[in-house]
C-alpha atoms as an extended CHARMM CRD file, in Angstrom:
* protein
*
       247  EXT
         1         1  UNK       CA              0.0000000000        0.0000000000        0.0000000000  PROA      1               0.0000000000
         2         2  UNK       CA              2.9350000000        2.3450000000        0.8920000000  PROA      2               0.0000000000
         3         3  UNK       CA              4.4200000000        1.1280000000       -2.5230000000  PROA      3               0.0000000000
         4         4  UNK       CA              1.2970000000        2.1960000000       -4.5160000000  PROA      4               0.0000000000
         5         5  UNK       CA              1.0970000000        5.6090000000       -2.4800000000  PROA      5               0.0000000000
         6         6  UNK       CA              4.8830000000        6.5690000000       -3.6370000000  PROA      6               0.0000000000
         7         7  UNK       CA              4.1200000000        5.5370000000       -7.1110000000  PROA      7               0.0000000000
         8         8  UNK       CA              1.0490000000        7.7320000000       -7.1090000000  PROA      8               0.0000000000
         9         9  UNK       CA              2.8110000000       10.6720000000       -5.8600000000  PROA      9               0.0000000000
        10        10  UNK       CA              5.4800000000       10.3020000000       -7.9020000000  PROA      10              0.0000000000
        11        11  UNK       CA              3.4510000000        9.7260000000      -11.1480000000  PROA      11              0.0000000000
        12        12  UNK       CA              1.3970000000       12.9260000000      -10.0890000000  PROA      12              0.0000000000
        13        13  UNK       CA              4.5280000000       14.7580000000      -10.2360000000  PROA      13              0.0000000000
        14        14  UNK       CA              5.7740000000       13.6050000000      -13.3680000000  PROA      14              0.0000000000
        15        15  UNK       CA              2.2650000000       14.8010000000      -15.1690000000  PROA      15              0.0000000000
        16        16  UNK       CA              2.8330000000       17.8040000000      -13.7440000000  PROA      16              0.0000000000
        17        17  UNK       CA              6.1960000000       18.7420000000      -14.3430000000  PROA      17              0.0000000000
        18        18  UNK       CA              5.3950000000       17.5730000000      -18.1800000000  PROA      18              0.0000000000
        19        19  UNK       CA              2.0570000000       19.1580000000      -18.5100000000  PROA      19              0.0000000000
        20        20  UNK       CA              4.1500000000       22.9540000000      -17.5280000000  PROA      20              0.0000000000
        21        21  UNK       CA              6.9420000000       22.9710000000      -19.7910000000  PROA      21              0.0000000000
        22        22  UNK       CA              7.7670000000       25.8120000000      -22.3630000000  PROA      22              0.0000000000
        23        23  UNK       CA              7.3290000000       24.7570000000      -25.9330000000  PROA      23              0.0000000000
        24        24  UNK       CA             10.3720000000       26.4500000000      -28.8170000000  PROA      24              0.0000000000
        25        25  UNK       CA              8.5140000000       28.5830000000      -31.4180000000  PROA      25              0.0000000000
        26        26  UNK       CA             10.4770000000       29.7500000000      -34.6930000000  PROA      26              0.0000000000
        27        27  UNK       CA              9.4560000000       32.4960000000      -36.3760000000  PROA      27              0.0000000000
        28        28  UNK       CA             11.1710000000       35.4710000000      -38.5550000000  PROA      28              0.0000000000
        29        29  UNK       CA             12.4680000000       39.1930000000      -39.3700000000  PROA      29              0.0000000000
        30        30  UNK       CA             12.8790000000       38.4740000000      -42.9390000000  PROA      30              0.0000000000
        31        31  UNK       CA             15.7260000000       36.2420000000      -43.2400000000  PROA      31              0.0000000000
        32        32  UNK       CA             16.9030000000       36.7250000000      -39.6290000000  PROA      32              0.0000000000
        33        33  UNK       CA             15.4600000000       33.5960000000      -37.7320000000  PROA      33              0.0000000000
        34        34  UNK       CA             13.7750000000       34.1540000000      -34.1820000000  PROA      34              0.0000000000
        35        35  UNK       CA             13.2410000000       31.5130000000      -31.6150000000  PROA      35              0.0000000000
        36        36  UNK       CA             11.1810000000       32.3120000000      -28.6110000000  PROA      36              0.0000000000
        37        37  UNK       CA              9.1310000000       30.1550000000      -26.4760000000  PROA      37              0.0000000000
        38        38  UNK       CA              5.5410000000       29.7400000000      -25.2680000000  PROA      38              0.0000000000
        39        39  UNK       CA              3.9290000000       27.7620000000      -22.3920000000  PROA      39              0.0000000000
        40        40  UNK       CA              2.1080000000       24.7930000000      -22.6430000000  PROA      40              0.0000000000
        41        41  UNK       CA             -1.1830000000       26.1130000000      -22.1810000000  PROA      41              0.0000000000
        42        42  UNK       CA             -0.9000000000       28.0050000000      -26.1530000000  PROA      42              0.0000000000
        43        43  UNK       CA             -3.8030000000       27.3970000000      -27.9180000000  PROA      43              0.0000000000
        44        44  UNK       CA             -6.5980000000       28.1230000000      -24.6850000000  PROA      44              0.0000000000
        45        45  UNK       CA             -8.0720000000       31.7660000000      -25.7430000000  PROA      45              0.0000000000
        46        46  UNK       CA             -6.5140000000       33.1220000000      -22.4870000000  PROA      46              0.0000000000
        47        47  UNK       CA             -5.1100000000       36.3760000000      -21.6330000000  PROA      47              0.0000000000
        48        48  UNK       CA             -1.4680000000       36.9090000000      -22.2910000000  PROA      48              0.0000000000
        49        49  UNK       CA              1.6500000000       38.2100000000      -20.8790000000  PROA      49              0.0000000000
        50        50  UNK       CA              4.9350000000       38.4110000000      -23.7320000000  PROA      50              0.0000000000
        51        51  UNK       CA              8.0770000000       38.4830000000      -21.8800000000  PROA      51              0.0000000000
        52        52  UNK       CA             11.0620000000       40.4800000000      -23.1810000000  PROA      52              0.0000000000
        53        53  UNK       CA             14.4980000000       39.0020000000      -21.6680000000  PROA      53              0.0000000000
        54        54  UNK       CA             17.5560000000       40.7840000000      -20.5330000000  PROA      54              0.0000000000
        55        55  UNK       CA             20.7760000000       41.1150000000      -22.0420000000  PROA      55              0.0000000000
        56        56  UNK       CA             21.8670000000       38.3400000000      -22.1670000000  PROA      56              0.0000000000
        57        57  UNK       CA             18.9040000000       36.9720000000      -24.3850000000  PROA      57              0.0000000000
        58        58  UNK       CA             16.5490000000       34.2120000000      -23.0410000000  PROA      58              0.0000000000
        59        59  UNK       CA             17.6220000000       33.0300000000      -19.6300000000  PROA      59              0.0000000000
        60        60  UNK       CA             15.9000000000       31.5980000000      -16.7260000000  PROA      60              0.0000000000
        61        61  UNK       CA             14.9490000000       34.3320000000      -14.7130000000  PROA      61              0.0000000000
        62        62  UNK       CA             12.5670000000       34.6350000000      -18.0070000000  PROA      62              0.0000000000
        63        63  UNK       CA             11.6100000000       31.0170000000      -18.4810000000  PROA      63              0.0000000000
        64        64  UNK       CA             10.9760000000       30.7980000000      -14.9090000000  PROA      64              0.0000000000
        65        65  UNK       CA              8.4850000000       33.8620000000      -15.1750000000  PROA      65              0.0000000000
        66        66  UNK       CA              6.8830000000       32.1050000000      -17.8160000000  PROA      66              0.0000000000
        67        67  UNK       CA              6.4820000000       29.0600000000      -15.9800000000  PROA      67              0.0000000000
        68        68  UNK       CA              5.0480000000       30.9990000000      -13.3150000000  PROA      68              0.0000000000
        69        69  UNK       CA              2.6200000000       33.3110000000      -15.2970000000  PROA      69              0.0000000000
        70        70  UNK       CA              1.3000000000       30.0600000000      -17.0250000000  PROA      70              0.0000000000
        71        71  UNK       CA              0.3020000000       28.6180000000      -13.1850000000  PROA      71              0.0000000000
        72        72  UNK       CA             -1.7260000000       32.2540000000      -12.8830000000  PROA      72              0.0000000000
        73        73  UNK       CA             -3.3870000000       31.3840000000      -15.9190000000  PROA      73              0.0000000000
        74        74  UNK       CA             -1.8370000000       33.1500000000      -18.4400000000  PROA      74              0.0000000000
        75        75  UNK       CA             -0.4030000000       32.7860000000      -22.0850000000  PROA      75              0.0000000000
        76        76  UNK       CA              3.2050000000       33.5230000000      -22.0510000000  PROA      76              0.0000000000
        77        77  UNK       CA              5.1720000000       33.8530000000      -24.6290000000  PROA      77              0.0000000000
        78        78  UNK       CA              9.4550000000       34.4980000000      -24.1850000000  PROA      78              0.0000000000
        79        79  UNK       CA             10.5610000000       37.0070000000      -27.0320000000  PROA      79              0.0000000000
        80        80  UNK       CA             13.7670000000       36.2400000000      -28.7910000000  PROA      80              0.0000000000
        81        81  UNK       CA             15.0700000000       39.1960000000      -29.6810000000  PROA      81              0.0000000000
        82        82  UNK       CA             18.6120000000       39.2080000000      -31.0130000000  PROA      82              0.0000000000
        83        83  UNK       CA             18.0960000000       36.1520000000      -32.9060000000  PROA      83              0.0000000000
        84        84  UNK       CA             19.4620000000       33.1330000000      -34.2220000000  PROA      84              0.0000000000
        85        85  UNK       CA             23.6500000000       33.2910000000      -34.0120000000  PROA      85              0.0000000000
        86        86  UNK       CA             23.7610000000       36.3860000000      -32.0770000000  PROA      86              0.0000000000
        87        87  UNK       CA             23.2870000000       35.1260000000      -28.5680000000  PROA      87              0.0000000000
        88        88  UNK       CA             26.2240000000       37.2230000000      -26.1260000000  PROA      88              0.0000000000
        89        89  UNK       CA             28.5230000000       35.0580000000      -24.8940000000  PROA      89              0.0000000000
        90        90  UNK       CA             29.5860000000       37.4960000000      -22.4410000000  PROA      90              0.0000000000
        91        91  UNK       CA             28.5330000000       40.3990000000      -20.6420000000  PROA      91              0.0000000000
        92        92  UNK       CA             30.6990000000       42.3100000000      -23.3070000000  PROA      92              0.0000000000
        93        93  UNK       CA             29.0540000000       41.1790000000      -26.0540000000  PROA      93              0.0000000000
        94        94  UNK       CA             25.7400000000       41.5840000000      -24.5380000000  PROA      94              0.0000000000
        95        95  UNK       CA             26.4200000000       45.3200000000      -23.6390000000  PROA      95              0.0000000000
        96        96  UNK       CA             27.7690000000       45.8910000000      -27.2690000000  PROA      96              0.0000000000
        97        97  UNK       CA             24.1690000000       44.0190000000      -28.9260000000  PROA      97              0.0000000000
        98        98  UNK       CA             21.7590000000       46.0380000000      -26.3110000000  PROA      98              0.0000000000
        99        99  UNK       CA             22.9510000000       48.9710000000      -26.8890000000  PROA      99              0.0000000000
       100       100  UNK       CA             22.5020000000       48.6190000000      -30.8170000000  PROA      100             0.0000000000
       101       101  UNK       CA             19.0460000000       47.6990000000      -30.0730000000  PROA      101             0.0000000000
       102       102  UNK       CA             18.1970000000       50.6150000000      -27.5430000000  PROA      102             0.0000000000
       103       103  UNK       CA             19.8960000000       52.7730000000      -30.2350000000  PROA      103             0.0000000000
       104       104  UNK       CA             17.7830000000       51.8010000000      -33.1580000000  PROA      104             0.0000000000
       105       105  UNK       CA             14.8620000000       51.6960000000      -31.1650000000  PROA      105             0.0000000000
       106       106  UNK       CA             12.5410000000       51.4150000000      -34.0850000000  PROA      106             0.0000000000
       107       107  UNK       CA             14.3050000000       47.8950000000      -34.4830000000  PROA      107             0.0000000000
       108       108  UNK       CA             13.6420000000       46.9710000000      -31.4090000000  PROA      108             0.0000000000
       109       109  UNK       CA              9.7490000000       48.4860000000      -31.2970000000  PROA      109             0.0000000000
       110       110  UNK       CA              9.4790000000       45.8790000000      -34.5000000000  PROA      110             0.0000000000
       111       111  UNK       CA             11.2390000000       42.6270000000      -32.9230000000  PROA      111             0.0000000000
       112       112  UNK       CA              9.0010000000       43.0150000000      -30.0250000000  PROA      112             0.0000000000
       113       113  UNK       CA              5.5750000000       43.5480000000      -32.3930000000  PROA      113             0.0000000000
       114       114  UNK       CA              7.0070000000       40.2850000000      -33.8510000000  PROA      114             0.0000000000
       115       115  UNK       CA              6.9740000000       38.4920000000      -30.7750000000  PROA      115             0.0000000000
       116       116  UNK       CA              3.5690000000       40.0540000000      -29.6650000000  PROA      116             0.0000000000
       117       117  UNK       CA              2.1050000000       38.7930000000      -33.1400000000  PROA      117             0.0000000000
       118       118  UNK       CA              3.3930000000       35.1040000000      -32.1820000000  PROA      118             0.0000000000
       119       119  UNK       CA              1.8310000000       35.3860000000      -28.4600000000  PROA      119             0.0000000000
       120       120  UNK       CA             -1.5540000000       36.1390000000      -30.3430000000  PROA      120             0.0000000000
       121       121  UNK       CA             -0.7890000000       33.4870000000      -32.9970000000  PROA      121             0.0000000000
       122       122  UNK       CA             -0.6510000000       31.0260000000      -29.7590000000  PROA      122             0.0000000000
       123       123  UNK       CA             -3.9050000000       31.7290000000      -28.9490000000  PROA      123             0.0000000000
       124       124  UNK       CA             -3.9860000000       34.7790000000      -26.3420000000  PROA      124             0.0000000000
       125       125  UNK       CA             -7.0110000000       37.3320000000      -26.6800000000  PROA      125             0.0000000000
       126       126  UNK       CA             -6.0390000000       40.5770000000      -28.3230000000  PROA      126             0.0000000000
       127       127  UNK       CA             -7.7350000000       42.7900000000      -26.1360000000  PROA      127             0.0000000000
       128       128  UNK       CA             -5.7860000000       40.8460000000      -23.1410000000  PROA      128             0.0000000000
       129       129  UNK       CA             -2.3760000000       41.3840000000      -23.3460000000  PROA      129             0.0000000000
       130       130  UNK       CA              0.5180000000       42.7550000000      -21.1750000000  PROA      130             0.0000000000
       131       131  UNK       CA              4.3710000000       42.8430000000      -21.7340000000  PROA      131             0.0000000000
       132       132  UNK       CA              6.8760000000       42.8120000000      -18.9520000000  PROA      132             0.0000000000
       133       133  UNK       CA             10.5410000000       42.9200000000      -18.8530000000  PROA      133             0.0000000000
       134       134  UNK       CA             13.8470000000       42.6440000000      -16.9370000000  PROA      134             0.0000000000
       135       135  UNK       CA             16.7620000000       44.9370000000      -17.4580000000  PROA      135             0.0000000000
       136       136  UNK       CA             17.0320000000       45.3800000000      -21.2370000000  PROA      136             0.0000000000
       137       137  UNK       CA             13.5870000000       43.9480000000      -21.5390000000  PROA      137             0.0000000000
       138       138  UNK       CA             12.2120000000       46.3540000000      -19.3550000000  PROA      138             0.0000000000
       139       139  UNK       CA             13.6720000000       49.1960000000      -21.1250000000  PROA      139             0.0000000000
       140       140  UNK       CA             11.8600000000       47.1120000000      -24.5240000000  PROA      140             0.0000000000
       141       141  UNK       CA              8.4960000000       47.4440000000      -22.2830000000  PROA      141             0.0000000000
       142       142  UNK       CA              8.7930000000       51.0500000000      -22.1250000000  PROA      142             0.0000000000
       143       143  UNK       CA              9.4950000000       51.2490000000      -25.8610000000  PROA      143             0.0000000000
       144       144  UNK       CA              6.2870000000       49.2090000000      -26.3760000000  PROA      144             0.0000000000
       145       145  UNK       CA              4.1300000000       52.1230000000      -24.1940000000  PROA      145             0.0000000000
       146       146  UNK       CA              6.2230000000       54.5150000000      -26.0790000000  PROA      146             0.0000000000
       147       147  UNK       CA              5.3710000000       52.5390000000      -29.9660000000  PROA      147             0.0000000000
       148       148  UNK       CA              1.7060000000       52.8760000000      -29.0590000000  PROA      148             0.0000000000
       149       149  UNK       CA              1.0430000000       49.3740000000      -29.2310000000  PROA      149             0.0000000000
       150       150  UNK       CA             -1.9940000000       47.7960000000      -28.2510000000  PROA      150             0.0000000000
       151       151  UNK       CA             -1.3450000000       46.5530000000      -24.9740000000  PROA      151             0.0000000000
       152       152  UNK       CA             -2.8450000000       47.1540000000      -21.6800000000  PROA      152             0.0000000000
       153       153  UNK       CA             -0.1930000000       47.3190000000      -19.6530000000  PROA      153             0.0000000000
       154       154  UNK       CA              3.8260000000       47.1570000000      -19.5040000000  PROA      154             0.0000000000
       155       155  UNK       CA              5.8580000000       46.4220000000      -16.1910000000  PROA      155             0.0000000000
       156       156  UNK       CA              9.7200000000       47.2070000000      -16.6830000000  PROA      156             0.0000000000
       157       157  UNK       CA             11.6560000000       45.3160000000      -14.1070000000  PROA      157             0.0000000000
       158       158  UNK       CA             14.7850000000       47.4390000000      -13.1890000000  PROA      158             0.0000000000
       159       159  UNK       CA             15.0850000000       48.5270000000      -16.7820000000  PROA      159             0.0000000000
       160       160  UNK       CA             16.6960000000       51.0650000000      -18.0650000000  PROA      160             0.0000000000
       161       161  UNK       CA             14.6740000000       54.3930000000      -17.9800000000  PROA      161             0.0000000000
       162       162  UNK       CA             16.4340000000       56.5890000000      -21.0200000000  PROA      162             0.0000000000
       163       163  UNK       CA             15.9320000000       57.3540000000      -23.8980000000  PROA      163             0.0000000000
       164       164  UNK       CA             17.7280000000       59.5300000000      -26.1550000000  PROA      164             0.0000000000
       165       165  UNK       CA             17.6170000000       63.6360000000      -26.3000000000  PROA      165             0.0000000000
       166       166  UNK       CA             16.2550000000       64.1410000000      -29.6310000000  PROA      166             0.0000000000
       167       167  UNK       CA             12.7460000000       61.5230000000      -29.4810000000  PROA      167             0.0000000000
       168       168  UNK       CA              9.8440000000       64.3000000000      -28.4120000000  PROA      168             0.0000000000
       169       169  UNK       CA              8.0340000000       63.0740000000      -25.8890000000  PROA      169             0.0000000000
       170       170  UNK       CA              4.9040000000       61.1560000000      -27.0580000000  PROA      170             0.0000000000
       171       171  UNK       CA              1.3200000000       60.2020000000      -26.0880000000  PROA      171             0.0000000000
       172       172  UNK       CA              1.3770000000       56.8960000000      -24.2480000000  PROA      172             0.0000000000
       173       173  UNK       CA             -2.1650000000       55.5020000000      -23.3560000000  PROA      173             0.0000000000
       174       174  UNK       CA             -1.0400000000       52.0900000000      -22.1440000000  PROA      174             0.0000000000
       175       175  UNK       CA             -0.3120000000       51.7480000000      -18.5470000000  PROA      175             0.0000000000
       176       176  UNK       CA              2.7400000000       51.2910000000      -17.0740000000  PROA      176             0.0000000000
       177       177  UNK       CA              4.4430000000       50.2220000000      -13.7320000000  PROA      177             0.0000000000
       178       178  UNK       CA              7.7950000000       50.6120000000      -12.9680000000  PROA      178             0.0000000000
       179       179  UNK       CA              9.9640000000       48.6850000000      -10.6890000000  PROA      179             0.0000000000
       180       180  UNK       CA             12.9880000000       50.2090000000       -9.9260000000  PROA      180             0.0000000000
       181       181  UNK       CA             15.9490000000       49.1530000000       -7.4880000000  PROA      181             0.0000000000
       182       182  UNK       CA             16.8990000000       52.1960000000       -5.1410000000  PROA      182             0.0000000000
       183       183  UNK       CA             20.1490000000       51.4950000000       -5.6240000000  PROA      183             0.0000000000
       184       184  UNK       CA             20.6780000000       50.5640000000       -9.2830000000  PROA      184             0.0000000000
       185       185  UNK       CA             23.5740000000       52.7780000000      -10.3970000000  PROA      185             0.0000000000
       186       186  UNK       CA             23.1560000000       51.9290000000      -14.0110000000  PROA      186             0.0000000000
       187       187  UNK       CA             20.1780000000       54.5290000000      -14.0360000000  PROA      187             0.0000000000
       188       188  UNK       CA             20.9910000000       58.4140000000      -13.3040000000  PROA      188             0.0000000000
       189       189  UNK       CA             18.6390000000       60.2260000000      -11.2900000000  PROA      189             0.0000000000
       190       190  UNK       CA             18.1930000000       62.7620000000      -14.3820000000  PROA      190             0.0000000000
       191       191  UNK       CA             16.8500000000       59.4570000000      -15.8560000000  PROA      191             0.0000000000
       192       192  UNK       CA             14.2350000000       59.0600000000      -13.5170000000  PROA      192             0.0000000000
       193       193  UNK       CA             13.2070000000       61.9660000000      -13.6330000000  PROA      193             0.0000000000
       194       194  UNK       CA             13.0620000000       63.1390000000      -17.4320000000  PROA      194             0.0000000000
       195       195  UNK       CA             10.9350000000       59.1230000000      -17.3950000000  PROA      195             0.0000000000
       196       196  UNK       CA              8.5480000000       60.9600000000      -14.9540000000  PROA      196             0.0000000000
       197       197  UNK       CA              8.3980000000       64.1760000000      -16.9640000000  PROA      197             0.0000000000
       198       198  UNK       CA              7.5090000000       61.7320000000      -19.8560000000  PROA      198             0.0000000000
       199       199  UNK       CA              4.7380000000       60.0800000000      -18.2680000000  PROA      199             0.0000000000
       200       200  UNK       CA              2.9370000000       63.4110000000      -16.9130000000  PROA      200             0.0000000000
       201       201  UNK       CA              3.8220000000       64.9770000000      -20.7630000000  PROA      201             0.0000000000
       202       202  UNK       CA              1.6990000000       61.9200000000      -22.2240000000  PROA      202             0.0000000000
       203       203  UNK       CA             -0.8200000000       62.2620000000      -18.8460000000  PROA      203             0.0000000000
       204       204  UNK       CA             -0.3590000000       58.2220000000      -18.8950000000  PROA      204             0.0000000000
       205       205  UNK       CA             -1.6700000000       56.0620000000      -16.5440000000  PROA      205             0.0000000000
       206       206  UNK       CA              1.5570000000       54.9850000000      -13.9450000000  PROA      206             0.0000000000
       207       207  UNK       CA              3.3870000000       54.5850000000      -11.2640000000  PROA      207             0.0000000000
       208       208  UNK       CA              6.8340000000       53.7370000000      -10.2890000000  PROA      208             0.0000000000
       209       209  UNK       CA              7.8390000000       51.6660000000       -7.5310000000  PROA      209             0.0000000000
       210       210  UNK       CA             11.4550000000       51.7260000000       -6.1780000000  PROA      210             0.0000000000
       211       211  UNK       CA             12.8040000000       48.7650000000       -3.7390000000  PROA      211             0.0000000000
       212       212  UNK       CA             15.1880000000       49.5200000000       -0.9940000000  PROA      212             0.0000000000
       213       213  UNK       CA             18.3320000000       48.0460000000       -0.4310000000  PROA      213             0.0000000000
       214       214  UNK       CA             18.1300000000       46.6570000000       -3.8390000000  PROA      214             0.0000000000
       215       215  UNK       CA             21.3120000000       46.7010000000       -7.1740000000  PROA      215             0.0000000000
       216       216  UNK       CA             20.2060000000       46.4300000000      -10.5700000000  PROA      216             0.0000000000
       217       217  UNK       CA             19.3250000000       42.7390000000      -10.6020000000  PROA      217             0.0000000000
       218       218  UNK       CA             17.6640000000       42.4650000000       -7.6330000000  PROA      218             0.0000000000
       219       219  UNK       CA             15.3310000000       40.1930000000       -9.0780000000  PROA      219             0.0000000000
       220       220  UNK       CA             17.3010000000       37.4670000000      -10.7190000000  PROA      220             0.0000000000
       221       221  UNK       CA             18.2440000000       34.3720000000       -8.0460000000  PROA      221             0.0000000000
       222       222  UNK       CA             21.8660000000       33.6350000000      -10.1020000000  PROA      222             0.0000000000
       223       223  UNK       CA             22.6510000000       37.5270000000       -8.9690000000  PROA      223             0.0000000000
       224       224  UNK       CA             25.0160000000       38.4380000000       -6.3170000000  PROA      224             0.0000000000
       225       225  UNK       CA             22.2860000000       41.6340000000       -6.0750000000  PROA      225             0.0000000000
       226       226  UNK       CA             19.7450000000       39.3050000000       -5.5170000000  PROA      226             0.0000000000
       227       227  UNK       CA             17.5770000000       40.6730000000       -2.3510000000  PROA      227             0.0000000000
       228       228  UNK       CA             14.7580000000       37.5590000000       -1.9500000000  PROA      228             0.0000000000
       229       229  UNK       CA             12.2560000000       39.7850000000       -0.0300000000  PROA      229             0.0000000000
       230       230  UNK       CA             12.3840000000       42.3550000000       -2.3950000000  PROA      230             0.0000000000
       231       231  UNK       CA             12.0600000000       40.2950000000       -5.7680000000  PROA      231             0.0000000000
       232       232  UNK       CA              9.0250000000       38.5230000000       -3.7880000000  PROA      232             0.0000000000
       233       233  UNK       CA              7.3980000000       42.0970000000       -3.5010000000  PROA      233             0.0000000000
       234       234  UNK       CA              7.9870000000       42.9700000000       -6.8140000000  PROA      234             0.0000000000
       235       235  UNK       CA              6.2890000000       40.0460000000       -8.2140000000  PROA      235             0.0000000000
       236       236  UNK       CA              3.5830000000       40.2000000000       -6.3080000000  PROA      236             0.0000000000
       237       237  UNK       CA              3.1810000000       43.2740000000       -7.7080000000  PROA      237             0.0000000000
       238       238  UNK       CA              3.1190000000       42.1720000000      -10.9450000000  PROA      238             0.0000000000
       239       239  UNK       CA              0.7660000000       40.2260000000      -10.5600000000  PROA      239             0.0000000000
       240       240  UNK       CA             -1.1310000000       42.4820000000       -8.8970000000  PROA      240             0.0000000000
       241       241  UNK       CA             -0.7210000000       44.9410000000      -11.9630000000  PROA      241             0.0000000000
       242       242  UNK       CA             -1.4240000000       42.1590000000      -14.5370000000  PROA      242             0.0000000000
       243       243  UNK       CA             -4.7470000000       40.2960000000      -12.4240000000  PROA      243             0.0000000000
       244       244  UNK       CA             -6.1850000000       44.3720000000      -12.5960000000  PROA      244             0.0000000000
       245       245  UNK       CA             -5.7010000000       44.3670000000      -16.3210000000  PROA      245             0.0000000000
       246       246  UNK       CA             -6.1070000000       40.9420000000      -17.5420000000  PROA      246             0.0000000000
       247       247  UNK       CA             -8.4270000000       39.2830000000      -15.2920000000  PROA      247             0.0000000000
């Protein structure tokens, strides 16, 4: 009987740990392949949340999010933005491919329209979709308020807040929450505030919430800046954000 109990437990877990799994989806920018992912659950007419990496391309602070938004009952769909052959091997390399990205934004606005067309593709409602990101993603979130895309909602996770001196500022009418470490020294305090100036310019719908005690990636568990009570807050968060919009 004890025999038979084991088995059953184990068996249960098994079925679960196959039914959540992230599935490889190929797709294209003209003759530069794209692989993202998307969780199991593609294909159910649910809300969705796309979910835009950081530097370093997909990693698994990202697939673990996805995992995670699936289990809330979401759609999620990890972008691939650099592409096929152009994964950073380093943090060099990743610096030197973000920043060609965050200066041809317009390049990055269409990679992430891409990806947004596949997360509809998998079966998420139109009207029901939110993008969040961490680090270079979440400075890709605020380009996607900034596009006008029709979201309705972006959540950049200590992302970076600039943007260059010559873009106007624009209408945005998705809304937006920010998460942003107190103590993340890759973003100037004229950066915060020129991103508030922005938001009150557009008269958008958002709110920023900075995390004490917290580096840049507070929220990734490989991170020597990792601060566990803080990243916990911030997702809840999130999710509180995303159930307000989505659900």
């Amino acid at each position: 009987m004890k025999k038979l109990l084991i088995l059953s437990v184990l068996l249960g877990l098994i079925q679960s740990l196959s039914a959540q799994s992230l599935k490889a989806v190929n797709y294209a920018d003209g003759s530069q392949e794209l692989n993202g992912l998307v969780t199991s659950n593609a294909g159910k007419n649910l809300s969705g949340v796309l979910i835009l990496p950081a530097w370093m391309g997909i990693d698994e602070e990202a697939k673990a999010a996805a995992l995670q938004l699936e289990k809330e009952g979401y759609i999620a769909f990890v972008a691939d933005i650099y592409g096929k052959g152009n994964t950073p091997t380093d943090f060099g390399s990743a610096a030197k491919i973000a920043t060609q990205f965050k200066t041809d934004y317009q390049l990055y606005q269409k990679r992430i329209s891409l990806a947004l067309e596949q997360l509809k593709a998998s079966g998420a409602q139109s009207n029901k979709i939110a993008v969040i990101g961490y680090c270079f993603g979440g400075t890709g979130a605020l380009e996607v308020a900034r596009a006008g895309f029709d979201v309705a909602g972006i959540v950049s996770i200590h992302g970076g807040l600039s943007k260059a001196s010559d873009r106007p500022n624009g209408p945005i009418k998705t809304k937006i929450l920010v998460e942003n470490p107190a103590e993340d020294k890759s973003v100037k305090r004229e950066d915060f505030d020129k991103l508030v100036q922005e938001m009150n310019d557009a008269k958008a719908d958002w709110q920023i919430i900075t995390y004490a005690n917290c580096g840049h990636t507070f929220t990734n568990p490989t991170s020597k800046e990792y601060n566990e009570v803080m990243a916990k807050r911030a997702w809840n968060h999130t999710l509180l954000f995303l159930g307000e919009l989505l659900k």
